[in-house]
Structure formats: structure tokens, C-alpha cells
Backbone bond lengths (Angstrom), bond angles and torsions (degrees), N, CA, C in turn:
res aa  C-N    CA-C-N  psi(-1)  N-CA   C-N-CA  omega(-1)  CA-C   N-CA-C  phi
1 X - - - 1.445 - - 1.526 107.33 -
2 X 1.282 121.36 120.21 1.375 124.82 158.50 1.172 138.75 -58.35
3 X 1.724 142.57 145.70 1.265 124.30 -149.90 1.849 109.42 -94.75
4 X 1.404 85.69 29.51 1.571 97.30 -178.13 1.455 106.10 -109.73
5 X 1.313 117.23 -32.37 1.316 118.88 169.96 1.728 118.89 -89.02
6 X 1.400 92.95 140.12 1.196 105.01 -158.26 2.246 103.04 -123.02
7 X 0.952 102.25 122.30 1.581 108.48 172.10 1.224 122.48 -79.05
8 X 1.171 117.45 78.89 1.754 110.14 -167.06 1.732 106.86 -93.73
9 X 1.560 115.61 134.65 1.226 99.59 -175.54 1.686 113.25 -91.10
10 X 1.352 105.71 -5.32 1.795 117.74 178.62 1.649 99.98 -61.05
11 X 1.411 111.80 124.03 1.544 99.65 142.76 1.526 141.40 -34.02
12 X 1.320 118.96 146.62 1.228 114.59 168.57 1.839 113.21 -83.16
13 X 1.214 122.48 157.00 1.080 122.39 -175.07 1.523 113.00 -60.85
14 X 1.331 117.09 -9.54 2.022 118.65 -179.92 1.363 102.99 -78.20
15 X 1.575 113.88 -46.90 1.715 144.64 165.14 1.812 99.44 -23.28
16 X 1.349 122.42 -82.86 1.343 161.33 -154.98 2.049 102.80 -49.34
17 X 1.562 91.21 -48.39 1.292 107.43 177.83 1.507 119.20 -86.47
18 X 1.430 123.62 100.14 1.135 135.73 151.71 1.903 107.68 -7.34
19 X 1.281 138.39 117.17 1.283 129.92 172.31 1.471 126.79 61.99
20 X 1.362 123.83 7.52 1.526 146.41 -157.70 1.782 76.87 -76.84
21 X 1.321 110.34 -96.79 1.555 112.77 177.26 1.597 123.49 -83.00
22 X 1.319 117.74 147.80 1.422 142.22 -177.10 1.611 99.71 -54.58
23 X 1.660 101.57 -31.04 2.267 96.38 -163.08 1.756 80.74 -107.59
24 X 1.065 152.76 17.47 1.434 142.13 -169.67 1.450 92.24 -112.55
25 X 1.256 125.72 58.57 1.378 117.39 -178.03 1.800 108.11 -87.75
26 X 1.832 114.51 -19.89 1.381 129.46 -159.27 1.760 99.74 -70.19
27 X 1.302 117.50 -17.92 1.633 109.68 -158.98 1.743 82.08 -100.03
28 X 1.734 139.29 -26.58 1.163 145.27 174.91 1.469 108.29 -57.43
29 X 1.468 100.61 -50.61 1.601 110.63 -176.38 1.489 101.96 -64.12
30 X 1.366 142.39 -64.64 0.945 152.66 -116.10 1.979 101.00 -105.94
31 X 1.196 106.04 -23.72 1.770 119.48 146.81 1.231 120.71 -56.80
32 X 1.675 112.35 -51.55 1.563 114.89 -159.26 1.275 92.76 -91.94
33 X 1.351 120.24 -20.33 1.884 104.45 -178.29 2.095 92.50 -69.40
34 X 1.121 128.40 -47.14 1.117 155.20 175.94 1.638 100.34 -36.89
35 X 1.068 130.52 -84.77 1.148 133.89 167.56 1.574 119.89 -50.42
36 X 1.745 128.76 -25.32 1.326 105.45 146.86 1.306 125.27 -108.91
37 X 0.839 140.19 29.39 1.736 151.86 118.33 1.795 86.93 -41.02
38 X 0.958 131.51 -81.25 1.295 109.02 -155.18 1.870 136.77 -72.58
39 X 1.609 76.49 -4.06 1.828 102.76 -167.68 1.383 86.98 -96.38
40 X 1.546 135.21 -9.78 1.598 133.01 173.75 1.556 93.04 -94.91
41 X 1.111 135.24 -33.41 1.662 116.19 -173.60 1.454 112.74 -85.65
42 X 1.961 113.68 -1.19 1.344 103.15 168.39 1.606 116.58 54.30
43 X 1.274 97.66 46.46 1.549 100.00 -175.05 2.102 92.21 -105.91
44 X 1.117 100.32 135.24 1.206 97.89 -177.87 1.510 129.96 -80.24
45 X 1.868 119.49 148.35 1.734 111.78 -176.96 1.074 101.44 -52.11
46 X 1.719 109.66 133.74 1.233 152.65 -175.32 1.937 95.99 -73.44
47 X 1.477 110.60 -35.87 1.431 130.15 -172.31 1.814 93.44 -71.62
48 X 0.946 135.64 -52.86 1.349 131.64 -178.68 1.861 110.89 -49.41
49 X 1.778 91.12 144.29 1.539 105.79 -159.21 1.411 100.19 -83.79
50 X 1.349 113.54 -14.67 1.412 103.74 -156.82 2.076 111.99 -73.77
51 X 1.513 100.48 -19.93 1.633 101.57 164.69 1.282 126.66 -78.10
52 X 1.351 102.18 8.81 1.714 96.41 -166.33 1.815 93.67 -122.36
53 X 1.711 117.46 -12.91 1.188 143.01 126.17 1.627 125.10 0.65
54 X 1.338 90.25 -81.74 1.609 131.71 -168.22 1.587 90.55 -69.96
55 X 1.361 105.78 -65.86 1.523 106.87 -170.27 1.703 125.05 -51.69
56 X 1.414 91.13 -39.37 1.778 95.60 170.88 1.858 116.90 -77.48
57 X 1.238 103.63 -39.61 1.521 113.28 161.80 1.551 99.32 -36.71
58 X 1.244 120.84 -84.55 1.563 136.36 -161.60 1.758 104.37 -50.49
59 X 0.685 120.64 -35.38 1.936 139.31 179.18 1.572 119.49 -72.61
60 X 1.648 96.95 -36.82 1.549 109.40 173.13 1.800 102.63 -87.39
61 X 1.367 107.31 -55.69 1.226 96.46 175.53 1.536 140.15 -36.84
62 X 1.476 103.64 -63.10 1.576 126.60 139.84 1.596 115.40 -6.44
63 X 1.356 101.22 -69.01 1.892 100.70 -175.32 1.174 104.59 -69.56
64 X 1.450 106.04 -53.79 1.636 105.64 -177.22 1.666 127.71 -43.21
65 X 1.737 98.83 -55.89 1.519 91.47 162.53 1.540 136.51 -60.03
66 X 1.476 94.83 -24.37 1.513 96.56 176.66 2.005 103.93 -70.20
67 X 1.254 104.61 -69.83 1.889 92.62 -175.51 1.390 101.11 -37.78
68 X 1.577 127.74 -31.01 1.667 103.27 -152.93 1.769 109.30 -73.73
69 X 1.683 93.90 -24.11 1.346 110.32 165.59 1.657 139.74 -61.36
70 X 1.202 111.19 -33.14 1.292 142.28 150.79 1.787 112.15 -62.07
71 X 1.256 102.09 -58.14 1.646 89.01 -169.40 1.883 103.76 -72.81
72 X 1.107 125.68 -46.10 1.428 129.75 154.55 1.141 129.16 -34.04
73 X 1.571 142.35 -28.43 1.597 155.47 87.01 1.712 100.39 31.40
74 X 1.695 106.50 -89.20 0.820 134.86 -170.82 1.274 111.92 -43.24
75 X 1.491 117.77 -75.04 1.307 123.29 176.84 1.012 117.84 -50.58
76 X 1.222 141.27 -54.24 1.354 129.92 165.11 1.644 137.80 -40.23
77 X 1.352 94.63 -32.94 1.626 100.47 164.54 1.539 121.93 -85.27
78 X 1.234 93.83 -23.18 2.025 103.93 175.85 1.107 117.05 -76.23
79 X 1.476 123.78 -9.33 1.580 125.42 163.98 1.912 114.39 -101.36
80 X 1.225 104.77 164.53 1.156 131.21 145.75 1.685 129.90 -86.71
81 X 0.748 130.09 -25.42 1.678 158.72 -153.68 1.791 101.18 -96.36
82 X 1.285 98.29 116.14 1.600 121.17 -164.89 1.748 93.76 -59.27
83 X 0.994 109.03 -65.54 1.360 136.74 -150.45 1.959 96.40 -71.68
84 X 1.383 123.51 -20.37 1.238 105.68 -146.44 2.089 69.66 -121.37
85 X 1.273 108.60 -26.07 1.763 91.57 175.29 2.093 103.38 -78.42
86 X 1.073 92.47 -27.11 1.742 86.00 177.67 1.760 106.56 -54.85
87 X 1.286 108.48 -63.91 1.362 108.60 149.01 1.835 136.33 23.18
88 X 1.818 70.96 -94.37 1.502 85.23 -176.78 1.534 111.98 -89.94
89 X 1.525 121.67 4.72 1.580 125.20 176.04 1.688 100.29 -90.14
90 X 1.191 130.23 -15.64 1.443 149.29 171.73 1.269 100.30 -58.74
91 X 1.824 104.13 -78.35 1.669 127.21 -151.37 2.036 84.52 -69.03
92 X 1.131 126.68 -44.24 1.576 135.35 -156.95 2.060 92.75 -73.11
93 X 1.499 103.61 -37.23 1.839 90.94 164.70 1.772 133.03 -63.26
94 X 1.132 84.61 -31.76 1.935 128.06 -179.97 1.416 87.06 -52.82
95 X 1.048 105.47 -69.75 2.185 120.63 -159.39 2.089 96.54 -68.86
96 X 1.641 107.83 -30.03 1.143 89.60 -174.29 1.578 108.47 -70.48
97 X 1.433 103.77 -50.81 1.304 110.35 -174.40 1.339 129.73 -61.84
98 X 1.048 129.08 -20.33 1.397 146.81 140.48 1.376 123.10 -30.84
99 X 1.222 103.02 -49.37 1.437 124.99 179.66 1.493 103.01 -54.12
100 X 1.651 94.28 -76.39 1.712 101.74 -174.41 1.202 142.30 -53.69
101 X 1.920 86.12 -22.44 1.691 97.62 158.62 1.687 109.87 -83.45
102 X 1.077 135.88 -51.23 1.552 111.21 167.54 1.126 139.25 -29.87
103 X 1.519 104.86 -38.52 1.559 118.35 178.87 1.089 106.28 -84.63
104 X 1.870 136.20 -15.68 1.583 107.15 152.36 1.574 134.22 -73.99
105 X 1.839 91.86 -22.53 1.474 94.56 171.70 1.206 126.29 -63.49
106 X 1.218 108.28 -25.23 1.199 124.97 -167.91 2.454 107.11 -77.44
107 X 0.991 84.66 -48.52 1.224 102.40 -156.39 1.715 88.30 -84.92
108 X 1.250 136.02 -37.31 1.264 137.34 171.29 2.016 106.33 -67.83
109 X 1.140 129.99 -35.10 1.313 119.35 -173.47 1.395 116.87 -94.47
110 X 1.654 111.77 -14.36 1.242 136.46 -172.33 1.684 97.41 -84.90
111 X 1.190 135.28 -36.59 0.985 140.93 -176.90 1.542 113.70 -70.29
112 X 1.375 118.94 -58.46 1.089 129.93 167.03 1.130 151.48 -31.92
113 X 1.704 117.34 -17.96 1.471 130.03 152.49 1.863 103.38 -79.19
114 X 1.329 113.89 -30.32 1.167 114.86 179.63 1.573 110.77 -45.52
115 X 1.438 105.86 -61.43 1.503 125.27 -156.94 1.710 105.94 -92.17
116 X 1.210 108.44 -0.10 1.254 101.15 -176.95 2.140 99.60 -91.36
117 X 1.477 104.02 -41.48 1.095 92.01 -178.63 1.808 110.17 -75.97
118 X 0.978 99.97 -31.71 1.726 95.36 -175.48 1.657 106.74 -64.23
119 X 1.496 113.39 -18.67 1.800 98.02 153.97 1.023 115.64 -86.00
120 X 1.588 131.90 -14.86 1.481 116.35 179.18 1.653 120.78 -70.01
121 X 1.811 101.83 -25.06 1.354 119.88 -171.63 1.791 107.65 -76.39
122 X 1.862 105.66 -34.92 1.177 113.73 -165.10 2.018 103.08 -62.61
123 X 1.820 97.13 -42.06 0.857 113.26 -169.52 2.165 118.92 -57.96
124 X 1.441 79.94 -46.55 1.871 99.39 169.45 1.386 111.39 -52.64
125 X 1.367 115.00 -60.28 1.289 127.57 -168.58 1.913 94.44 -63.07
126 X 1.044 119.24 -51.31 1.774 110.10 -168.46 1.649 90.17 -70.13
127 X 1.319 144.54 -21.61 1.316 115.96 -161.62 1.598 91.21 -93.09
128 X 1.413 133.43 -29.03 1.179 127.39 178.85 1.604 113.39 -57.12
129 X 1.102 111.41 -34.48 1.480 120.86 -166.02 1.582 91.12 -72.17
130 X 0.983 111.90 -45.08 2.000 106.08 -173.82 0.908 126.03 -77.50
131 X 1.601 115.05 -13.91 1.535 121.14 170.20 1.646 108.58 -81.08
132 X 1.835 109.88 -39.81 1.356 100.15 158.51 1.048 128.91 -42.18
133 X 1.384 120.52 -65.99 2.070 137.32 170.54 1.349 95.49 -17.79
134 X 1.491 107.25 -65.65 1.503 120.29 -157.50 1.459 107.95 -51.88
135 X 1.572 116.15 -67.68 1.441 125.07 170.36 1.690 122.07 -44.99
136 X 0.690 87.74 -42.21 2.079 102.48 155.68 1.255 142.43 -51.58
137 X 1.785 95.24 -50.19 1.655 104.09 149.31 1.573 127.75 -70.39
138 X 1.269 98.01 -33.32 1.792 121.00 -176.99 1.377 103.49 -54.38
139 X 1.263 111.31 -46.88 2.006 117.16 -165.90 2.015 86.99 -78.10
140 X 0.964 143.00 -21.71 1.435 122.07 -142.07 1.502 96.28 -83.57
């Protein structure tokens, strides 16, 4: 190799553009393999309301169980009355458990934009690496 030639692994800007050139078909291919890699993991649109749904569900729940837990606290110590602290040691389990289920909803849907792109990236990054391999074996 001459010190004029240079191996760059960046696309060129013709590369980059979807249909730009007639012979740049590899950056076309290398989307649509991309897009069904992901239409096989059945990972669901990120654009759909129903996770962002879940997430406020799980967040409301969360507070809610927590005050119901707190105000049940309360009541129970503000009486004398057998029957009316059993009560609130009932309604005060209610608020815990509530809680802990919010905080998985919460913490399970919240996660999920996280992890969805860090497989899309994991996924990018391994197909780049094999087209390198590939170009690597190709020159030998």
C-alpha cells in the first residue's frame, strides 16, 4: 500500500445516502438487513402509546401506594379502636403492595427505551465489525 492511499473505514457521503448512487447499493443493503434483524426480534414500535401508558400507570401507582401507606400509618396510630387500627394495618399492606408493583411498572417500562436502543447499537456495531472481517479477508 502506498502512503497515498489511505483505508478509511467512514463512508463516503454517496455511501451515507440511501439511492444517492446506482453502485452504492451496500449502505441500502446494510439498513434492510438492519431493519429485518429487527422485524425477527419482534421487538415492538417504540412510537406506540401504550408503553408510555404503562409507564405513567406504574408512577401513579407508585405514589399512590406510597401516600396510601403513609396515610394508613396515620390512622392507625390516631385511634384507640382494635378494629379500626386492624383496618388501617390491612389498607397500609394495600399501599405497600401497590407501591412495589408500581415500582416494577415503573422501573420495567422505564428501562425499555434504554435497552431497546443499546440492542439496536449492539446489533450495528456487530454488523460493522463483519463487514470489516469481511473486507479484511477480501484484501488478503
Amino acid at each position: 500500500m502506498s502512503p497515498t492511499e489511505t483505508t478509511s473505514t467512514e463512508p463516503s457521503r454517496e455511501e451515507e445516502r440511501p439511492g444517492a448512487h446506482a453502485d452504492a447499493p451496500a449502505a441500502r443493503t446494510r439498513a434492510d438487513r438492519f431493519a429485518e434483524e429487527l422485524a425477527e426480534l419482534k421487538i415492538p414500535d417504540p412510537a406506540a402509546g401504550r408503553a408510555s401508558l404503562w409507564l405513567r400507570a406504574g408512577a401513579l401507582l407508585m405514589v399512590a401506594g406510597a401516600a396510601l401507606a403513609v396515610a394508613a400509618y396515620a390512622l392507625s396510630h390516631g385511634t384507640r379502636d382494635p378494629l379500626v387500627q386492624r383496618d388501617a394495618i390491612t389498607l397500609g399492606l394495600g399501599g405497600v403492595t401497590a407501591a412495589v408493583a408500581g415500582s416494577a411498572l415503573f422501573l420495567r417500562y422505564s428501562l425499555t427505551g434504554f435497552l431497546r436502543f443499546w440492542m439496536a447499537r449492539q446489533s450495528y456495531d456487530i454488523a460493522q465489525l463483519a463487514d470489516r472481517l469481511l473486507e479484511r479477508d477480501a484484501r488478503k
